[in-house]
LUMTIMI-525887 format. One line per field, with one value per residue (C-alpha): residue number from 0; residue in one letter; x, y, z. Coordinates in Angstrom, 3 decimals. Example, Ala and Ser with C-alpha at 12.3 -4.5 7.8 and 13.67 -1.06 7.14 Angstrom:
resi	0_1
resn	A_S
x	12.300_13.670
y	-4.500_-1.060
z	7.800_7.140
This chain:
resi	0_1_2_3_4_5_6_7_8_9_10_11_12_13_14_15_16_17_18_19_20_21_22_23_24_25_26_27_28_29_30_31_32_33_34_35_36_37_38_39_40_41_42_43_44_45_46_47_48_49_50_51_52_53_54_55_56_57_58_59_60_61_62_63_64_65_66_67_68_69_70_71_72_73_74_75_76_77_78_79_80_81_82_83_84_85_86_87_88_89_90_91_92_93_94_95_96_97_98_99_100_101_102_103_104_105_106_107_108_109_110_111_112_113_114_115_116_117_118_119_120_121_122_123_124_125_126_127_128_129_130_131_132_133_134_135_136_137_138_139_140_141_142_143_144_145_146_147_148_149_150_151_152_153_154_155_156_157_158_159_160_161_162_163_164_165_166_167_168_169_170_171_172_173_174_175_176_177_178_179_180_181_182_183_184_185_186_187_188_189_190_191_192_193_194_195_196_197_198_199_200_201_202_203_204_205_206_207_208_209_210_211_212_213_214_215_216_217_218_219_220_221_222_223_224_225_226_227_228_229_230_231_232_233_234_235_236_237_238_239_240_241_242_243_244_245_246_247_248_249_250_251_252_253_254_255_256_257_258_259_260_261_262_263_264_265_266_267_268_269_270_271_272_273_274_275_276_277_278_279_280_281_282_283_284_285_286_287_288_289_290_291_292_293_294_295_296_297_298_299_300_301_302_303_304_305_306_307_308_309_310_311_312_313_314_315_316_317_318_319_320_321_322_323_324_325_326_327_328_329_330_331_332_333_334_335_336_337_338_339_340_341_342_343_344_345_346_347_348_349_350_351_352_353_354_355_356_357_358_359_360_361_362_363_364_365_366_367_368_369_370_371_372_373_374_375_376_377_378_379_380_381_382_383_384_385_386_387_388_389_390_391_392_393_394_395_396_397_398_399_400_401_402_403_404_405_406_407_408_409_410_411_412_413_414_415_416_417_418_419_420_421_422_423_424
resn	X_X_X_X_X_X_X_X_X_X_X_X_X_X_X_X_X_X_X_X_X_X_X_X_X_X_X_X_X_X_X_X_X_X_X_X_X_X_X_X_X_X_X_X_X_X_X_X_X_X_X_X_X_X_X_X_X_X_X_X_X_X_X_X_X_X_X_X_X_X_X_X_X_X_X_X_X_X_X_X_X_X_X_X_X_X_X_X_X_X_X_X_X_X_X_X_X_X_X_X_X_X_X_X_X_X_X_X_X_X_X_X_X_X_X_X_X_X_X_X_X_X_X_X_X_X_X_X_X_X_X_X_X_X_X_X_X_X_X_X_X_X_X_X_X_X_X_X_X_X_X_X_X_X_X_X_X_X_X_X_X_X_X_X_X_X_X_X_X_X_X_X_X_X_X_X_X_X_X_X_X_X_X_X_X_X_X_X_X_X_X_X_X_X_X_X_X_X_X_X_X_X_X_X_X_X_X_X_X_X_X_X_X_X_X_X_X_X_X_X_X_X_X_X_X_X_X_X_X_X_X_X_X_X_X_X_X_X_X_X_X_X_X_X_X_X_X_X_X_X_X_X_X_X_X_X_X_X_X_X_X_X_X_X_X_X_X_X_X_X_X_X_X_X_X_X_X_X_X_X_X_X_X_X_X_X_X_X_X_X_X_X_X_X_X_X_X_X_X_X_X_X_X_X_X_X_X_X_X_X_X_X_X_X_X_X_X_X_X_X_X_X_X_X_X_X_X_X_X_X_X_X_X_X_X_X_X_X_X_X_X_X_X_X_X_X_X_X_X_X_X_X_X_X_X_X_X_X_X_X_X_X_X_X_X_X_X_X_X_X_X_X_X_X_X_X_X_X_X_X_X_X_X_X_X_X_X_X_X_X_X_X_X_X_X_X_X_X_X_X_X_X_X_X_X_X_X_X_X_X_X_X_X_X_X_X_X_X_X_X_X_X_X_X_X
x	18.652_20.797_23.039_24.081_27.125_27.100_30.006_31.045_34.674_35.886_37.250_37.834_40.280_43.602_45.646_43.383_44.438_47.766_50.072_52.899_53.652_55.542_58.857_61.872_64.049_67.643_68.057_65.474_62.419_59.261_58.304_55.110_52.732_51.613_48.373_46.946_47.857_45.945_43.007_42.644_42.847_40.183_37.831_38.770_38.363_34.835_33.897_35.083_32.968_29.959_29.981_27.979_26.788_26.440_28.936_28.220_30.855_29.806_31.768_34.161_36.354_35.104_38.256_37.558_34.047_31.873_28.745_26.463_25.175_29.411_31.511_34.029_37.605_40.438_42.104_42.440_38.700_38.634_41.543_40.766_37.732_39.399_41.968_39.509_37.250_40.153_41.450_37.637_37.840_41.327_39.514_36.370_37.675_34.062_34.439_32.574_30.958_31.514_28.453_30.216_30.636_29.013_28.954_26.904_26.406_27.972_31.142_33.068_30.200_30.575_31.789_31.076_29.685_30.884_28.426_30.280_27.651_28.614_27.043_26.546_23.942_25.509_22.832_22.121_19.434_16.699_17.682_18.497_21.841_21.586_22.684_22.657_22.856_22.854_19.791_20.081_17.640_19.171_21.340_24.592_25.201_28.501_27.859_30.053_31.578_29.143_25.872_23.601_19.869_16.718_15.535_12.275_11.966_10.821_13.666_16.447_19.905_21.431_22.981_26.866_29.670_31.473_34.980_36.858_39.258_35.909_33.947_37.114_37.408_33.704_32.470_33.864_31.497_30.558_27.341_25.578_21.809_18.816_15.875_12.726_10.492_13.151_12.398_14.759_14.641_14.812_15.625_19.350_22.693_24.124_27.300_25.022_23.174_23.441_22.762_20.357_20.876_18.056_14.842_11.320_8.783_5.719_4.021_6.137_8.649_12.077_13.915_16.828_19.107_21.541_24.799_23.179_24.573_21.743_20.310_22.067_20.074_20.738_18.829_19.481_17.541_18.066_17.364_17.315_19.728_17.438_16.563_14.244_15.508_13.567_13.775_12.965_13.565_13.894_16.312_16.168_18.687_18.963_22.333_21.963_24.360_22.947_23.972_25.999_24.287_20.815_18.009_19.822_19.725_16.105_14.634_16.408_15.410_11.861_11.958_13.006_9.191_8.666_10.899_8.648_11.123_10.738_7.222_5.802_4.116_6.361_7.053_6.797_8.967_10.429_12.174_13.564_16.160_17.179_20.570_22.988_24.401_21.583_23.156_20.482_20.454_17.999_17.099_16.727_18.506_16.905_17.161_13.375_12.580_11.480_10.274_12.492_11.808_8.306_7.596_9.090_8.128_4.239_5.364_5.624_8.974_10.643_13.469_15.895_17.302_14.971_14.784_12.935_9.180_10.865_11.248_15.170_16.913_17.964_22.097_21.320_25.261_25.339_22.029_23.003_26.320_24.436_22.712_25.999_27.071_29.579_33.257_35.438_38.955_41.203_42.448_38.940_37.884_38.879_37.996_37.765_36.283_38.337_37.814_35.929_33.337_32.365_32.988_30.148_30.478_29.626_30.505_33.357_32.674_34.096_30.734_30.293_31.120_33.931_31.507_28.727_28.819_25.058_25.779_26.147_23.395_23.236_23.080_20.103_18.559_14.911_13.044_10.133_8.906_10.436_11.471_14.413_16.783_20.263_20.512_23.496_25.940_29.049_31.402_34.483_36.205_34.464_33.019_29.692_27.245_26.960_26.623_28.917_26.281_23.118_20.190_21.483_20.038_16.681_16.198_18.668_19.790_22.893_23.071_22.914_25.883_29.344_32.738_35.558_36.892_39.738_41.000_42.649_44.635_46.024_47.555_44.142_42.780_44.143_40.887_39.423_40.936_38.584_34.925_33.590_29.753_28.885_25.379_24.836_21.277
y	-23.408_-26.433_-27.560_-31.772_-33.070_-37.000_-38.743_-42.651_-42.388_-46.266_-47.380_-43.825_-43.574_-41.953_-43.709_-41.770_-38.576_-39.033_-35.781_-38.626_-42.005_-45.044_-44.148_-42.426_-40.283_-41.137_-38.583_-40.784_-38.716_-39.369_-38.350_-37.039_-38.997_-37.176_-38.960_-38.741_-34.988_-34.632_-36.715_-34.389_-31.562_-32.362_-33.190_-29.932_-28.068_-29.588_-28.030_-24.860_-24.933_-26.334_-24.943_-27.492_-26.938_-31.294_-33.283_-37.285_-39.714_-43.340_-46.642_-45.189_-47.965_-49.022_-51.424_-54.107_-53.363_-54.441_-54.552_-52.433_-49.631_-49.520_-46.458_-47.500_-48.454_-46.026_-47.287_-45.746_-44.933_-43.152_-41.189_-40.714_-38.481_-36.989_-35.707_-34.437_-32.704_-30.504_-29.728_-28.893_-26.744_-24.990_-24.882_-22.811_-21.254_-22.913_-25.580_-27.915_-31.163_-34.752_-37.181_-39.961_-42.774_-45.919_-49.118_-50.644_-53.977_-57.102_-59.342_-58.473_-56.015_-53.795_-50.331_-46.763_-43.167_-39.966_-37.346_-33.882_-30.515_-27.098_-25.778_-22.629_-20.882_-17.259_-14.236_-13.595_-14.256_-12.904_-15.492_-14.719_-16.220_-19.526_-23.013_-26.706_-29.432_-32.777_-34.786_-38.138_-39.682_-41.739_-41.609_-42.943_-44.919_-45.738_-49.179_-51.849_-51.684_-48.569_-48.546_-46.533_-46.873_-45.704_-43.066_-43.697_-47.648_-49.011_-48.721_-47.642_-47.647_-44.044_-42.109_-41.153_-39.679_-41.141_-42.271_-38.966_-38.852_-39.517_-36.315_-34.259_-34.483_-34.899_-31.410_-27.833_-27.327_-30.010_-30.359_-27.970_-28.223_-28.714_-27.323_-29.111_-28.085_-30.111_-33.925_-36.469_-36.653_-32.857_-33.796_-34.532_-32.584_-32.769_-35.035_-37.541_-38.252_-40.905_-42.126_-45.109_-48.068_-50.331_-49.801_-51.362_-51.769_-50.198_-52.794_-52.343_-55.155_-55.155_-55.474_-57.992_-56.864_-59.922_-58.537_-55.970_-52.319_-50.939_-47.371_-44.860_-41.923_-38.572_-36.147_-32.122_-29.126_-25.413_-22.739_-19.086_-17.294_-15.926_-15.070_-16.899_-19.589_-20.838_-24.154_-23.100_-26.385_-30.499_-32.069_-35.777_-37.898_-41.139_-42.693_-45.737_-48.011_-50.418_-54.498_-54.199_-56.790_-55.531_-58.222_-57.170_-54.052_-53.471_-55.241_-53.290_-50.222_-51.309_-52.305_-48.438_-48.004_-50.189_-48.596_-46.523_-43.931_-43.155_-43.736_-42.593_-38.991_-35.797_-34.185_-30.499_-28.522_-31.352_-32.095_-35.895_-36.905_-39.981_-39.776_-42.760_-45.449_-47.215_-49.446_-49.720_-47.609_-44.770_-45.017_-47.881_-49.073_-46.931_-43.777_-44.191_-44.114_-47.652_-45.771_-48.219_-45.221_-45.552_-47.116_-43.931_-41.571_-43.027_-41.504_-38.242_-38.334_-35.917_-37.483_-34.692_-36.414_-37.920_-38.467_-35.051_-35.339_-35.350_-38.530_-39.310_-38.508_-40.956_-40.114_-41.767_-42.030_-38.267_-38.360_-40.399_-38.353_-35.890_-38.749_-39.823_-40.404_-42.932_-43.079_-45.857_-45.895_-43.382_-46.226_-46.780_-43.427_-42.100_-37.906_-38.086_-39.191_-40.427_-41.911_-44.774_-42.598_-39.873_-40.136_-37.022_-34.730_-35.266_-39.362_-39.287_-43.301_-42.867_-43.253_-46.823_-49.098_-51.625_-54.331_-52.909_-49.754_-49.645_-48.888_-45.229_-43.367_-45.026_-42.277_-39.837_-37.566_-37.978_-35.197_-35.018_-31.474_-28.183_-26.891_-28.742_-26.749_-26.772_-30.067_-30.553_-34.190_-32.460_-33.542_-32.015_-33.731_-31.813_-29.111_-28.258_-27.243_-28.918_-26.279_-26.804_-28.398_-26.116_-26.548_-30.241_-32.793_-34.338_-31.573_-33.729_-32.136_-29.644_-28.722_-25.107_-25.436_-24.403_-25.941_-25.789_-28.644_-30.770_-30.999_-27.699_-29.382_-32.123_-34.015_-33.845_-36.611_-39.438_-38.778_-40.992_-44.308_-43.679_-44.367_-41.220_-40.555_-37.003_-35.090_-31.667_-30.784
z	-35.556_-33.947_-36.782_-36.325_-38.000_-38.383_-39.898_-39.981_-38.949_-39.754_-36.390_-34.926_-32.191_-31.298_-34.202_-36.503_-35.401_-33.510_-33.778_-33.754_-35.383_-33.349_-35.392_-34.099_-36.200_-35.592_-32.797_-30.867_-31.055_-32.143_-36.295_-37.313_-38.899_-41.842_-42.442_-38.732_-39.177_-42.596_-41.095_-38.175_-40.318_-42.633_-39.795_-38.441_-41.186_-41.036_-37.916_-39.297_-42.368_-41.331_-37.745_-35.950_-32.606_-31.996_-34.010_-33.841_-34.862_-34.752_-35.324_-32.136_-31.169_-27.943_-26.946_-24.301_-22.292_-20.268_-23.029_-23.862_-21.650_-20.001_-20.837_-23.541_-22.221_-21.629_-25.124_-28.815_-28.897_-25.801_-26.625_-29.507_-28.212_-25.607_-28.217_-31.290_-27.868_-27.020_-30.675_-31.366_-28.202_-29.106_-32.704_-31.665_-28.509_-27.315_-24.344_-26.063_-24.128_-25.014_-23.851_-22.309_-24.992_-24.225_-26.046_-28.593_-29.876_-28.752_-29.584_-33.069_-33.704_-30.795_-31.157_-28.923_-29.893_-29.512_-28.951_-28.865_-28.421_-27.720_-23.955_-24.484_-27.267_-28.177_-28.606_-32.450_-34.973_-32.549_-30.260_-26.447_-25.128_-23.539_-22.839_-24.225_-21.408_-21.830_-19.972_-20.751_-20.656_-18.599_-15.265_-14.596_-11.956_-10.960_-9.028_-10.036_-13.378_-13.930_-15.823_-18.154_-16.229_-17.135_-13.580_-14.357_-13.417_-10.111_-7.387_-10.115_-8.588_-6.787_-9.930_-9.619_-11.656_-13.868_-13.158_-12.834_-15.907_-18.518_-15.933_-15.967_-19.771_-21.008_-18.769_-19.192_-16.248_-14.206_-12.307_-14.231_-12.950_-15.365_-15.106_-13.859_-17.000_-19.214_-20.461_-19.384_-16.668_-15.032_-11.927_-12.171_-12.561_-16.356_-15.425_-13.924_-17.209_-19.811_-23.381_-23.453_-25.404_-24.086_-25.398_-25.105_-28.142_-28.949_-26.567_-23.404_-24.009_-23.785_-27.432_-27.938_-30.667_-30.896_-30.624_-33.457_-32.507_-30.378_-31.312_-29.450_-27.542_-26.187_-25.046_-24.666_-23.258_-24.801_-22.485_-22.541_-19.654_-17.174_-14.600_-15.114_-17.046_-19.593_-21.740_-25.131_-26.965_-25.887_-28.621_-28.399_-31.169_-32.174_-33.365_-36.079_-37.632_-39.340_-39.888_-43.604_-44.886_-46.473_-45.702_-41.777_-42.412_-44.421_-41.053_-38.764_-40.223_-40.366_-36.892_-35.457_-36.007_-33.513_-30.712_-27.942_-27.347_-31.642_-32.366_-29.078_-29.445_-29.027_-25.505_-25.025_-27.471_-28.490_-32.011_-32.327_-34.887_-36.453_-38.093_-38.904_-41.375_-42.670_-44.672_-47.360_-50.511_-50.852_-54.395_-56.654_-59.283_-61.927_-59.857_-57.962_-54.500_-53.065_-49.826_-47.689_-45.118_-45.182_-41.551_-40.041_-42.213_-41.047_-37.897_-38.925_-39.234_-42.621_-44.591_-45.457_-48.040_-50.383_-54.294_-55.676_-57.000_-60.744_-62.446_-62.806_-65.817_-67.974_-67.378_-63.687_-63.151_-63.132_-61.211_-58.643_-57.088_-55.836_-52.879_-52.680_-48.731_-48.866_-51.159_-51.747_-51.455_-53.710_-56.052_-57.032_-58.076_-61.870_-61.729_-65.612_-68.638_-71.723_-75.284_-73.996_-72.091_-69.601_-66.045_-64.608_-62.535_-59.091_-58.693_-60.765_-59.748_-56.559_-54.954_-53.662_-51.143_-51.096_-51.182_-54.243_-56.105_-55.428_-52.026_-52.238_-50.149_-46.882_-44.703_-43.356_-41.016_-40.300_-38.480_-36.608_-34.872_-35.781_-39.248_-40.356_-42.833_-44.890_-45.282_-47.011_-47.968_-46.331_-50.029_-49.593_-52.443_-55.065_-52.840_-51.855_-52.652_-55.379_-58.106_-61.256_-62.803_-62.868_-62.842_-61.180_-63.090_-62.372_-59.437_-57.024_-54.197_-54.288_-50.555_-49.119_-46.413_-48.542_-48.339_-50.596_-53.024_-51.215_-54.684_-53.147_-50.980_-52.112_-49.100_-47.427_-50.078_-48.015_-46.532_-49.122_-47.737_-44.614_-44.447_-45.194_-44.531_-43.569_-43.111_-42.053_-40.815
């Protein structure tokens, strides 16, 4: 099983994470900053727990670019990335991959994502040793300012590598070749590949997203070592974040439907995945599902986290922590109940958005081919899974994966005044 970690890392870059603030101590060196270090530690301690072998973080800041389709600039984003790829490495002792980051969306909207994976498959679970390589599905070519193409068009440009300080940092190994029997496209070397960000509709035309953050694609191939090699599973992924505002949002999400590359038929041994900020609420106000994933789900596509077949109980506030996917800020949140009434276990109301505390469950995975499993809402401020409560009420969802309470660590909870969105698949 291929375990994918997505979080929403507000404005993720290199100030996030820094080892060291822009003060100097009166000796004239540089202090720590003691936030950065607690925010890299939590998402470290993250990989640890939920040992993923692809780790997505969107809403990367992409710093001046070139639009959509261009790598993101050399700036806080970028490294950013480069720094949270080798921690993860020094982490794991794995020499984990990073995809490139392109850009997104247009103008005060635009933004990159970070697509870390792991290249190698260890033996175990009845599973032969093998690798993961990235195959697009597109090509990079670096003409110009460089661009994301699709190899498959008439007369497509030569592909390329990438500047050398993005190949250097992005490849353990570079060049690594991929097989001929793997989708997108099979005919190129891993370091020439790219994510794709322009798509076509269901009728062959191309899609104009306004400035709107385009989906964001990748595509891998899992072999088996040989000789001979053989690709035992095509992983294609889809990135989303979503326009904040709903009647934006609702559309857009209607509209993925409507995008070839998700609603065409599956290739061989493929599984496709849809994971991302959504930006609409899964559940109603009184606890129901309004099905606002209905035009993919048409497609075949599973929603792993989806109101159970009961009917919700009538405490919904203690019903509805268990979807929860997105926290406001620490001085919003209350962690007990008093005289004037009960605050339940697993909200503890600081579930919520800045902007509506109906905005709670943004965030999914969809699935469509293979047996998806663990799903789990990665909480760490409580703990998962989410078992203090059991049965949970009204059936909701407690999560399989396990990860302790941050409540454990105190400093760590500075986490909270980051947007905080995490699924585990």
């Amino acid at each position: 099983m291929t375990r994918v970690l997505y979080w929403n890392i507000e404005s993720f870059g290199y100030n996030k994470i820094r080892p060291l603030s822009t003060k100097r101590d009166r000796n004239g060196a540089f202090v720590p900053d003691l936030d950065a270090a607690d925010r890299l530690a939590l998402i470290l301690a993250h990989i640890t727990a939920f040992n993923p072998d692809i780790f997505i973080v969107v809403e990367t800041s992409s710093g001046p670019s070139h639009g959509p389709g261009s790598l993101i600039s050399p700036t806080g984003g970028w490294q950013g990335c480069a720094e949270l790829l080798q921690r993860i490495r020094n982490l794991t002792g794995v020499p984990w991959n990073l995809v490139p980051p392109l850009v997104v969306g247009q103008a005060g909207r635009a933004e990159g994502v970070a697509v870390f994976y792991k290249p190698v498959i260890p033996a175990g679970g009845g599973v032969a040793a093998g690798k993961r390589l990235f195959t697009g599905p597109n090509a990079w070519s670096p003409a110009g300012n460089g661009i994301s193409f699709n190899p498959h068009i008439a007369a497509p440009p030569a592909a390329g590598d990438y500047p050398m300080l993005k190949a250097q940092t992005c490849f353990s190994v570079p060049h690594r070749a991929i097989p001929p029997t793997a989708l997108n496209p099979g005919n190129l070397d891993e370091s020439r590949c790219a994510a794709r960000v322009a798509f076509v509709d269901n009728a062959g035309a191309a899609i104009n997203y306004g400035g709107l953050r385009d989906p964001y694609m990748v595509t891998f191939c899992e072999t088996v070592d040989g000789p001979p090699v053989v690709v035992q599973r095509n992983l294609t992924l889809f990135a989303i974040h979503s326009p904040p505002q709903y009647v934006a949002a609702n559309a857009y999400l209607n509209a993925l439907a409507n995008v070839r590359d998700i609603a065409a038929a599956l290739g061989a041994l493929e599984t496709r995945i849809i994971t991302g900020d959504f930006n609409v609420n899964l559940l109603s106000q009184n606890g129901n599902d309004p099905g606002r994933y209905a035009a993919l789900t048409a497609l075949g596509y599973g929603l792993q986290l989806q109101a159970p077949a009961l009917a919700p109980p009538p405490a919904l506030e203690a019903y509805t922590g268990y979807f929860a996917t997105h926290l406001r800020s620490r001085n919003a949140s209350i962690f007990w109940s008093t005289n004037a009434g009960a605050v339940p276990y697993p909200g503890y109301r600081y579930i919520g958005s800045s902007n509506s505390s109906s905005l709670y469950s943004i965030d999914n995975i969809l699935v469509r081919g293979g047996a998806a499993g663990n799903f789990t809402i990665a909480n760490s401020v409580v703990g998962v899974p989410l078992n203090v409560v059991n049965p949970a009420p009204g059936g909701a969802p407690m999560g399989l994966v396990a990860m302790a309470s941050d409540f454990q660590a105190p400093p760590r909870t500075r986490m909270l005044s980051m947007e905080y969105r995490l699924l585990l698949l």
